[in-house]
C-alpha positions as CSV (number, residue, x, y, z in Angstrom):
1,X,2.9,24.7,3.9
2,X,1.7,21.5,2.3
3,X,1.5,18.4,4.4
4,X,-0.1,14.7,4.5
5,X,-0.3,13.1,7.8
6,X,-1.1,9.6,7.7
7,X,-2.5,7.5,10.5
8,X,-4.3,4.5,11.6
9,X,-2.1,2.5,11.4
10,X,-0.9,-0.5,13.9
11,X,-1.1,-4.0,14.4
12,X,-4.2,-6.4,14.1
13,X,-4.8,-10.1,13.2
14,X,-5.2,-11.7,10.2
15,X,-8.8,-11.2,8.4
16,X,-9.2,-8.0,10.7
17,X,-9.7,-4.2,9.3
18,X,-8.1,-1.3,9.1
19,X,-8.9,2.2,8.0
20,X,-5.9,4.7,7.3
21,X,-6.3,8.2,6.9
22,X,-4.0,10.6,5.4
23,X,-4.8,14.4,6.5
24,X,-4.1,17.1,4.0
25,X,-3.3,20.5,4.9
26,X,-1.5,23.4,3.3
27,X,-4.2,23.1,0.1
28,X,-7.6,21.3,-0.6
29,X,-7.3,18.1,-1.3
30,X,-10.4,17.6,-3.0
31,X,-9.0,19.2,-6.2
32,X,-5.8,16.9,-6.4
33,X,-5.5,13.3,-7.0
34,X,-4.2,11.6,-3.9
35,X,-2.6,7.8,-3.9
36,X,-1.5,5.0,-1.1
37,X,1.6,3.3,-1.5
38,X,3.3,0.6,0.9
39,X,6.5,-0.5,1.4
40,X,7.2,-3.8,3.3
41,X,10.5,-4.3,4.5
42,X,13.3,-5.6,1.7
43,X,10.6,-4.9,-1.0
44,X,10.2,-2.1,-3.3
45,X,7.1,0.4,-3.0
46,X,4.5,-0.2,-4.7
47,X,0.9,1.2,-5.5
48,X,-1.9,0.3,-3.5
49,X,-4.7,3.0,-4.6
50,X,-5.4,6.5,-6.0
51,X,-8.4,8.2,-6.0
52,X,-8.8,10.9,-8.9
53,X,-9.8,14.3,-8.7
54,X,-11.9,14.2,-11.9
55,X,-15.5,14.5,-11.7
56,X,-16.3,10.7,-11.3
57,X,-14.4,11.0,-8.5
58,X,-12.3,7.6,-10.2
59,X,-11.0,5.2,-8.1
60,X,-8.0,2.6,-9.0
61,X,-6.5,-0.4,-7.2
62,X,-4.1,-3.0,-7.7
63,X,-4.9,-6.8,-7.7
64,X,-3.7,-7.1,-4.5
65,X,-6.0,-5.5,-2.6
66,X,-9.0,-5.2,-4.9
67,X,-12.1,-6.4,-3.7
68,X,-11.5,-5.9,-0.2
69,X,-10.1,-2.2,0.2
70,X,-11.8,1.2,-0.6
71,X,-10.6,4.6,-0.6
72,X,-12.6,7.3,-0.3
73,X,-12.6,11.6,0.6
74,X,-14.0,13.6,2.9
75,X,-14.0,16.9,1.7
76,X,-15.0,18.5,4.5
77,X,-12.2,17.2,6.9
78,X,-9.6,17.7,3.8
79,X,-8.9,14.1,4.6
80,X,-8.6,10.8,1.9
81,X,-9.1,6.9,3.8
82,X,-7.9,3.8,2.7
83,X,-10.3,0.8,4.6
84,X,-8.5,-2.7,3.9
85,X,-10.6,-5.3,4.8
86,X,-9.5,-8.7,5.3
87,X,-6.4,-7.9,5.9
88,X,-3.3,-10.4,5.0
89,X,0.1,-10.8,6.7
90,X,1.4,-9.6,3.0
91,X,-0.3,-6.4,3.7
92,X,2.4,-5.9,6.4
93,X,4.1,-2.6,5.1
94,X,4.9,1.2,5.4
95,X,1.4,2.7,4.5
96,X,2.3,6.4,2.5
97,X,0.0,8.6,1.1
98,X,0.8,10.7,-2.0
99,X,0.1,14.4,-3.8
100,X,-0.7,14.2,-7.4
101,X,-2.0,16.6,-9.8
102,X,-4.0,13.4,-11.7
103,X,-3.6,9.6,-11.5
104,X,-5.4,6.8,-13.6
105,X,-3.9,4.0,-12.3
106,X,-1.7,2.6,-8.8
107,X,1.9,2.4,-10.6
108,X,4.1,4.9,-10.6
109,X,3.2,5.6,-14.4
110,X,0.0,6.1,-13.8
111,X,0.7,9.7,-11.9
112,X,1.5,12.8,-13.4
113,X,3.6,15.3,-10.8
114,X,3.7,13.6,-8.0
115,X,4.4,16.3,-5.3
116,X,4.2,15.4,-2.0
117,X,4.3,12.3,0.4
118,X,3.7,12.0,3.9
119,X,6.0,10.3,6.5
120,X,3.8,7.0,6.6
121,X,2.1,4.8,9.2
122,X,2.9,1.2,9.9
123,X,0.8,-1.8,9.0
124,X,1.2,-5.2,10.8
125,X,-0.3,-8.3,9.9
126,X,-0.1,-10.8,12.6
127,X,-1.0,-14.8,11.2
């Protein structure tokens, strides 16, 4: 059965860190692309980051977070992160990870079969 479990979440003070981790399990993450996408509340969802599962291992993030976040793998725990630095009380949101079979970008264009989501982990960005 296929699954994502994020976590990590929770709530922290402006310019703090965070690193989210979304567990895979039912299949090997590794060979699938796997994206974040947050929701704040009264605002659509939108793409944070993907990581791809082509051989440059490509990573992709949008504006709003570039510079400050990285997502990485760990093949060996079957497990993709998302570290957000400096964090902002606009990063407040539902944190989701995503199934993909590629991505090459954070909008919802930019993924082909998008599969499965996990249930999310919440973000809060005190000021």
């Amino acid at each position: 059965q296929v699954q994502l479990e994020e976590s990590g979440g929770g709530l922290v003070h402006a310019g703090g860190s965070l690193r989210l981790s979304c567990a895979a399990s039912g299949f090997t993450s590794q060979y699938y692309a796997i994206g974040w996408f947050r929701q704040a509340p009264g605002k659509e969802r939108e793409g944070v980051s993907c990581i791809s599962n082509n051989h440059a291992g490509s990573t992709y993030y949008a504006n709003s977070v570039k510079g400050r976040s990285t997502i990485s793998r760990d093949n060996a725990e079957n497990t993709v992160y998302l570290q957000i630095d400096s964090l902002k009380p606009e990063d407040t949101a539902v944190y989701y990870c995503a199934r993909a079979t590629y991505c090459n970008g954070v909008d919802s264009r930019s993924y082909y079969e998008l599969d499965y989501w996990g249930k999310g982990t919440l973000v809060t960005v005190s000021s």
